[in-house]
N, C-alpha and C positions, 0 to 999 in steps of 0.2 A: 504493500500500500504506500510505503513512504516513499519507494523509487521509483511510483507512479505520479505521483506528487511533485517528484522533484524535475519527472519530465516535463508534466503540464505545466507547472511553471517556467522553465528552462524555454519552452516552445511560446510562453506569454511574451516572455519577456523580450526574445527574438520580433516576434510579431511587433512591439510597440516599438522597437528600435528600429524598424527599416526603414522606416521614412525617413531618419536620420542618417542613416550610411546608407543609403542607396539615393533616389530621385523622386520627384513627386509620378511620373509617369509612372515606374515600376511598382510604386505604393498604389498607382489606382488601378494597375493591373491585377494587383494583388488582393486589394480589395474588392475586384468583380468575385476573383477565384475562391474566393471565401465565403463569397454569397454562394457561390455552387457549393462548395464543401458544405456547407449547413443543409442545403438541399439532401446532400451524400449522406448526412449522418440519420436524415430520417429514413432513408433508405436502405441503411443498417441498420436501422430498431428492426424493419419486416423482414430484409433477406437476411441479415445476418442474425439474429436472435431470434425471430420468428420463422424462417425458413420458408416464405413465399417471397416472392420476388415482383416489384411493384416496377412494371414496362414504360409509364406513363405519366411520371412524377413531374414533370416539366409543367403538366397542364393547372397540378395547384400551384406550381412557382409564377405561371402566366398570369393567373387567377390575382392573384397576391399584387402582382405587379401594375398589370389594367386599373385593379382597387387602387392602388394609389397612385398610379399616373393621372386617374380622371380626378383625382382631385388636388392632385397637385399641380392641375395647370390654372389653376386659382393663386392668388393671395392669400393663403391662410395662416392659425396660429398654430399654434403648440397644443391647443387644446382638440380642435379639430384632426390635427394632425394622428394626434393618440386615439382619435377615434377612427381615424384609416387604417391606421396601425392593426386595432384590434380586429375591426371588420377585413381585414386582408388575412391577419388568424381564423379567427372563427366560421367565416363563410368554404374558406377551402375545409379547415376542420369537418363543418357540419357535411357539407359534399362527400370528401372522404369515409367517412363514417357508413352515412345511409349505403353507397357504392360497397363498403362492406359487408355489411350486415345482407345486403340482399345478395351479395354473392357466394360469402361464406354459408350463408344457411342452407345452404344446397345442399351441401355432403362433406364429409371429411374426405381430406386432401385434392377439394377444389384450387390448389394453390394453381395449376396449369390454364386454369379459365382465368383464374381474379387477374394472371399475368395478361392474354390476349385481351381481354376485358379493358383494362388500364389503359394497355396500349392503342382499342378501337377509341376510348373518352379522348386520349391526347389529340388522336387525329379526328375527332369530331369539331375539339377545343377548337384547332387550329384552321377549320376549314369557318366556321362560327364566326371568328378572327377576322380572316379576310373579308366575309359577307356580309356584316353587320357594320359598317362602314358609318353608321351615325353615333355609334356607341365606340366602337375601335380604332377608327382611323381607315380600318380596310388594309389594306395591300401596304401602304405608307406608315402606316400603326400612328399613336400617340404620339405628335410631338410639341413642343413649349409645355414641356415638365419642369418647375419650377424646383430646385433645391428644397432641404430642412431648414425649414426657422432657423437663420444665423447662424447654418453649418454649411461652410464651402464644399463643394462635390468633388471637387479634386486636390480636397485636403482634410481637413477634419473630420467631413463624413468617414475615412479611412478607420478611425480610432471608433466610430461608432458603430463600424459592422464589425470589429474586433469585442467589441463588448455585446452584439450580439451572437457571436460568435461562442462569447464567454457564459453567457446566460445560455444557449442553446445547450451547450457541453454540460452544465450543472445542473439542468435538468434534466436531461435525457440519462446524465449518471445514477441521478438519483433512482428517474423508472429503473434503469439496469439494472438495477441493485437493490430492487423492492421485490415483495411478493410477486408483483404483478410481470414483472424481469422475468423472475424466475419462472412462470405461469408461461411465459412466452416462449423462455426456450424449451419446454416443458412439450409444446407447439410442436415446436420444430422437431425434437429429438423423436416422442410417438404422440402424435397428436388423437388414434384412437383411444390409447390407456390412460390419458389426461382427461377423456371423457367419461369413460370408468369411475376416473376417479370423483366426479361430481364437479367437472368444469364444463360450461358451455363455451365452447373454443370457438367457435363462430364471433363471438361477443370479444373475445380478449383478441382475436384477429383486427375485427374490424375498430378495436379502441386504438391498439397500434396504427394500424393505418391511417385512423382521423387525425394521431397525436403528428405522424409523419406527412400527411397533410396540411397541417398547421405549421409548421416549421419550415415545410416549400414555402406558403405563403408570405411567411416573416422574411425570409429572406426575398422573395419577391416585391415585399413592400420597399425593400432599401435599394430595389436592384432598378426600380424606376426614378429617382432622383438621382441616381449612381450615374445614369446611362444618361436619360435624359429626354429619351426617345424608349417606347413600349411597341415590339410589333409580332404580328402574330408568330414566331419563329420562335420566341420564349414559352411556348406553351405547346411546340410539335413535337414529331416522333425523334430528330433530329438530336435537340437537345436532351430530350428523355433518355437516349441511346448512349449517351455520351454521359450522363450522371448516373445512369451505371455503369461504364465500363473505367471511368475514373473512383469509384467507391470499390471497385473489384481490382484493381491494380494497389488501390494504397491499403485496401485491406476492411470489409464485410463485417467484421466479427467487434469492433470496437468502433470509437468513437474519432479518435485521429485518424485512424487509415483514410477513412472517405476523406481528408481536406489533405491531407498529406498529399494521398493521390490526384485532388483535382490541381495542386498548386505544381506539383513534378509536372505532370502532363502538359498545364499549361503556357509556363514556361518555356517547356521543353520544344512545344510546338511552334511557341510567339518563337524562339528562339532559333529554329529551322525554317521557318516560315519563308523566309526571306532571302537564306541563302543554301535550300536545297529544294527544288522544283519538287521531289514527291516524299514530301517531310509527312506526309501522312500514312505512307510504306513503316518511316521507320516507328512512329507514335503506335501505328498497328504492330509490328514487329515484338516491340517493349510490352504489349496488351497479352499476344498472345504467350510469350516467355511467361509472365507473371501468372496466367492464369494456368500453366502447362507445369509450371516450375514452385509456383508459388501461391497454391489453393486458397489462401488465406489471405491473398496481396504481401503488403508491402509492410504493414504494421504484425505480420506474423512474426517477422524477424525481434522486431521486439521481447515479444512475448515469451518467444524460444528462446531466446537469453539470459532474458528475466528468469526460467524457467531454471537456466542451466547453474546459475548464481544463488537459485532458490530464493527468489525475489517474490511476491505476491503483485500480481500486475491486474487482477481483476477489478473489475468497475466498481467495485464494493468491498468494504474489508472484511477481518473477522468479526464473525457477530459473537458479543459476549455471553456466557452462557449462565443465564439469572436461571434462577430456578423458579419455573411457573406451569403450573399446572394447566392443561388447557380445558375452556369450556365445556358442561356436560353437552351430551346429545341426547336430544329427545329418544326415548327408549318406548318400541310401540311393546303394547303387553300381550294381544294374542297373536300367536302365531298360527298361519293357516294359508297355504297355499293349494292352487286347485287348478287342475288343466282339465277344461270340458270340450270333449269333442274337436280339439284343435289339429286343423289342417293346415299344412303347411305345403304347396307345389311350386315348383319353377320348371316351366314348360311342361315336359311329360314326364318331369320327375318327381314320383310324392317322397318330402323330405318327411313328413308328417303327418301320419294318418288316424286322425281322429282319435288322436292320443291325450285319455283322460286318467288321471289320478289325483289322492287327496292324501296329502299328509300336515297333519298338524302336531302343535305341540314343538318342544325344545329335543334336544340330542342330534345324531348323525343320520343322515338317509345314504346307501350307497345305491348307487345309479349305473348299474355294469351293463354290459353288451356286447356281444360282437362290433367286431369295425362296421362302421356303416347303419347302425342301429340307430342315430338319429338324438343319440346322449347330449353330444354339443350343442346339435339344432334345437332340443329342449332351449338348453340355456342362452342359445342366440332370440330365440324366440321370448323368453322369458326376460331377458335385459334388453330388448328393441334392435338387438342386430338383424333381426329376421321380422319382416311384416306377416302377422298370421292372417290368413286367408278365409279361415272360419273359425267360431269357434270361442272359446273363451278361457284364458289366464288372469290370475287373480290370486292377491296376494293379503290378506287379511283383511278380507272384505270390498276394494279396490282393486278396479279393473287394471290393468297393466298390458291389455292391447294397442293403446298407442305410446304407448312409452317410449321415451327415447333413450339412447344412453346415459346422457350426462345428468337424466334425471333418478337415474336407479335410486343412486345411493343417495339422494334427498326420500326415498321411503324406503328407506334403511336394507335395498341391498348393494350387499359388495363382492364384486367377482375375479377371481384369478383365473385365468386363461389356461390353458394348455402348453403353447409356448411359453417360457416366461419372457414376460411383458415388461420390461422397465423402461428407465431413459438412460441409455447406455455413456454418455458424455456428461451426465453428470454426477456429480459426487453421491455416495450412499448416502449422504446426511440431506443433499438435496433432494433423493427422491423418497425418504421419510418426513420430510417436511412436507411434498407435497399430500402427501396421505394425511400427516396429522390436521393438513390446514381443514381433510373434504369438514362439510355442514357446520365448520366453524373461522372460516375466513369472512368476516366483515367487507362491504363495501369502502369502508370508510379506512380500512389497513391493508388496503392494496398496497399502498407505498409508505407503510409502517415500518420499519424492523423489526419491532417487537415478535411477531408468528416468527422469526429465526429461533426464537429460545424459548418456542416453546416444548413443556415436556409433556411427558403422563406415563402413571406406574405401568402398563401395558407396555409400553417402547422398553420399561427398563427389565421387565423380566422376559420377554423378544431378546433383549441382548444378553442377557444370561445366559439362553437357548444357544442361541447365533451369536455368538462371541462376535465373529468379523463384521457386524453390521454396527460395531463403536465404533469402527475407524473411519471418522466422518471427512475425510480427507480424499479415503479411495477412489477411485473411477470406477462407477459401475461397469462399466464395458469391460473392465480386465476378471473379472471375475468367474470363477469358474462353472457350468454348467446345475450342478447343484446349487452354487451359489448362488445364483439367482435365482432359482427357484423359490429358495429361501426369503431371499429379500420381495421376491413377487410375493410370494404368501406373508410376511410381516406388512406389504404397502394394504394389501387389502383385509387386513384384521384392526390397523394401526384405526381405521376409521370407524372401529366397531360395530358394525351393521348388524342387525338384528338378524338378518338372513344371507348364510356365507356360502358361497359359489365356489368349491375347489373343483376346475376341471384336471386330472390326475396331475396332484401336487407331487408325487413320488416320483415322475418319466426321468430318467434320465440321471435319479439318484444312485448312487453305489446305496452297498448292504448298511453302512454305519449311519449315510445322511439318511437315511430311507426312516430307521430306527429312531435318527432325532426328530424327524420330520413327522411322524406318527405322532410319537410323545408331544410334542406340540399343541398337533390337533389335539388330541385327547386330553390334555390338560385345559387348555383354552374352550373345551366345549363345555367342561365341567363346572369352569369358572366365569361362566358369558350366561348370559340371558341370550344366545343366537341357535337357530336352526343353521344345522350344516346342511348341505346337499354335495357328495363329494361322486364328479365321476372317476373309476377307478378300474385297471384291466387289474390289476394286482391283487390275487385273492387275500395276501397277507394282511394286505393292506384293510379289506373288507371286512375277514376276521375279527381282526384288533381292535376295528374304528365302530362298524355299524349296528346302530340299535335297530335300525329297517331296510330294509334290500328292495331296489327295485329292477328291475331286467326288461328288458328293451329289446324289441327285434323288429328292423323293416319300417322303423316311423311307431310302432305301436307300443303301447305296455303289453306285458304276456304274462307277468305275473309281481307280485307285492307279497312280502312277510319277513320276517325273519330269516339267517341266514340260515336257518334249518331247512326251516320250508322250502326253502330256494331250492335246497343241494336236494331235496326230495322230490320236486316239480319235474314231471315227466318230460312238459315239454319246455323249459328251461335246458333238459340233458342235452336235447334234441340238435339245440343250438347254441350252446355256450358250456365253453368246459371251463374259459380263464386261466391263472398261472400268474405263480409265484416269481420274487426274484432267489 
């Protein structure tokens, strides 16, 4: 943290010096390339934190800019002026937004539309631009744009996109580095298991995008008194193309990379420009090395350094570790689940054939089958992954046919997958925080610190179980196949849900995790007010864990009891033998 610190300010202080050792022309060059870097860094809250990729960002920087060219070819004050200011935030803002929300709510990992999407607004922006010639200028754009109230444009205005500059970087740190940060890259890394976990990812998509919206515009508010002149080329595909490929050279993943990069580039080009006829060969050249050579741009180098020094170089330091118990969760009292008649088909395939059962009450149900019995499609069907086609699910008295994911576990269920499910790039400590936050993260501590610390006695006897899931420093990704198993089944218990989803927590376990893995469950069933439902091939497994057995064959139930029953049921023999490890 602190030789993160010492860079930002190291790079301040360069910044306020260059008008002094350099020229006033090179200073107002530098000052355009800064308004695009600020453009760059909203562009790294989406593709680099969030992992969508916004094609079209030019069109709220145009936005931004139009707002205040039409009013800055007035005489105005200081007071008017702060009111362009804001309306040049908020209107790209409020645009951004709703463009999200209707395009994320589509489906998860719509990221490859919201990109062509972007990119059809910019070229809408821009053709808008030239046709609207009483409001824009047309073909010609905006010109007699008057400067800031008693700030030269080819002098002091430099220091004041340097201090928006400053203020852009401190708050966009701060998002980084809040819940809501962390929710984003949460996004990126599996944006289905962040649904799981009780996030509506549509919503934290499209909030990034409003926030990186708003931040085009601010820079577009300064970039028309800068300039002087607004015409419709600030808001096409053109420039959009170019504030990504300058945020993707200086580096995606942070917050200098994007300005680092746009100021290298541009320079680099101003500086070719004039005495190499295809100075755009070699600016392409430099784009594609970096992006072949250097995934992370240009600010990864940093980072790897940092890294290699054992420096902390994240947008956020260490959070202190108070000790605070987290919020109860609403606890429902009966438990009672019930599939009536539910059909499930795609095309001429019945995944689910009028498959009805009732289990109520607390302890473990096992849920076995041959492959292809239709165990998982239960539980896709049962947590919204799957649209039932007739029929009826219902879960203590509440319908659960249109449920969607991210709203399970707001009525207390929580489910672990089959694969384990984590966020592989981020730390163990961050993908138990996302669990601790489900049905108790606040509106209002999205960008708190406070949810970093928090605890509860449940996390701490999980780490007694699971020793390796204290080392809150780890990288989930390096962990070994049991291990994360483990950590998938600690993320979906951590949130206590009343009714728990193991789809086979054991796959993939050796004989000894297998053994802790059991003991877990069975400890934690004993000590929970939750229904289990665990599916499992493993008869050991079913042995040890199950007060109720249910068996599955073709889409259908075939038979419900006891593991007695089961091993006695004729035509259970028929079709299911199972096996041990």
């Amino acid at each position: 943290m602190a030789f993160s610190i010492v860079v930002k300010l190291s790079l301040l202080s360069l910044l306020i010096a260059f008008p002094f050792v350099t020229n006033s022309y090179s200073a107002y060059q530098l000052g355009l390339y800064l308004l695009y870097g600020i453009v760059g860094q909203g562009i790294a809250l989406c593709w680099g934190k969030g992992g969508f990729l916004p094609l079209g960002q030019a069109l709220f920087f145009g936005i931004g800019a139009y707002i205040s060219g039409l009013m800055l070819q007035n005489d105005v004050g200081w007071g008017l002026v702060i009111v362009t200011l804001s309306l040049s935030i908020v209107i790209p803002f409020l645009l951004a937004g709703v463009v999200g929300v209707l395009v994320f709510n589509r489906q998860i990992g719509s990221g490859p539309y919201f990109s062509l999407i972007t990119l059809a607004l910019a070229l809408v922006g821009f053709q808008l631009a030239n046709s609207q010639v009483w409001l824009t200028g047309g073909f010609n754009g905006l010109t007699g744009i008057n400067g800031l109230p008693n700030i030269d444009s080819f002098g002091s205005l430099y220091f004041v996109i340097v201090g928006a500059l400053v203020l852009t970087t401190i708050i966009l740190s701060k998002i980084m580095g809040s819940p809501f940060g962390l929710l984003l890259e949460a996004v990126r890394e599996n944006e289905e298991r962040l649904q799981f976990l009780g996030n509506n990812t549509s919503w934290i998509k499209a909030a990034a995008f409003a926030i990186s919206g708003g931040i085009a515009g601010l820079a577009g508010a300064f970039f028309a008194p800068h300039q002087g002149i607004v015409t419709p080329q600030v808001l096409g595909f053109i420039l959009s193309a170019e504030l990504v490929i300058w945020t993707a050279v200086g580096g995606r993943f942070g917050l200098l990379g994007p300005v680092i990069g746009v100021v290298l580039i541009g320079f680099l080009a101003s500086g070719l420009r004039d005495a190499f006829v295809y100075w755009e060969v070699i600016v392409a050249f430099v784009f594609i090395l970096v992006v072949l050579r250097l995934p992370g741009g240009i600010g990864a180098i940093g980072v790897h350094l940092s890294r290699k020094i054992g420096l902390n170089f994240h947008s956020y330091g260490e959070i202190s570790e108070r000790s605070r118990s987290v919020p109860e969760v609403d606890k429902i009292i009966t438990r009672e689940l019930k599939f009536e008649e539910v059909t499930i088909t795609r095309g001429s395939v019945v995944i689910l054939d009028k498959l009805s059962f009732k289990i109520e009450g607390l302890g473990i149900q096992c849920l076995i089958g041959p492959n292809g019995a239709g165990k998982t499609s239960a539980l896709n069907a049962l947590t919204g992954k799957l649209e039932v086609d007739s029929g009826e699910i219902s879960w203590c008295g509440g319908s659960l046919n249109n449920v969607r994911p991210f709203q399970t576990l707001s009525l207390g269920i929580g489910r672990k997958f089959q694969v384990p499910s984590i966020f592989p790039n981020l730390t163990i400590r961050q993908n138990i925080d996302l669990s601790l936050w489900v049905n108790r993260l606040k509106r209002n501590q999205l960008l708190s610190m406070v949810p970093y610390t928090w605890k509860s006695d449940l996390l701490e006897k999980l780490e007694e179980v699971f020793p390796f899931i204290s080392d809150k420093s780890l990288i989930a990704g390096s962990l070994s196949v049991g291990e994360r198993q483990m950590l998938d089944f600690t993320m979906t218990v951590l949130s206590e849900p009343s009714l728990v989803l193991l789809d086979e927590p054991c796959a993939g376990l050796s004989k000894a995790e297998t053994e802790t893995m059991i003991k877990a469950i069975a400890d934690l069933s004993k000590s929970s007010k939750s229904m289990f439902i665990i599916v499992e091939h493993d008869m050991q497994v079913v042995e040890l864990l199950s007060d109720n057995v249910l068996v599955m064959h073709q889409g259908k139930l075939i038979a419900q009891g006891s593991l007695a029953e089961i091993r006695s049921n004729k035509d259970v023999q028929r079709v299911y033998a199972g096996g041990t490890k």
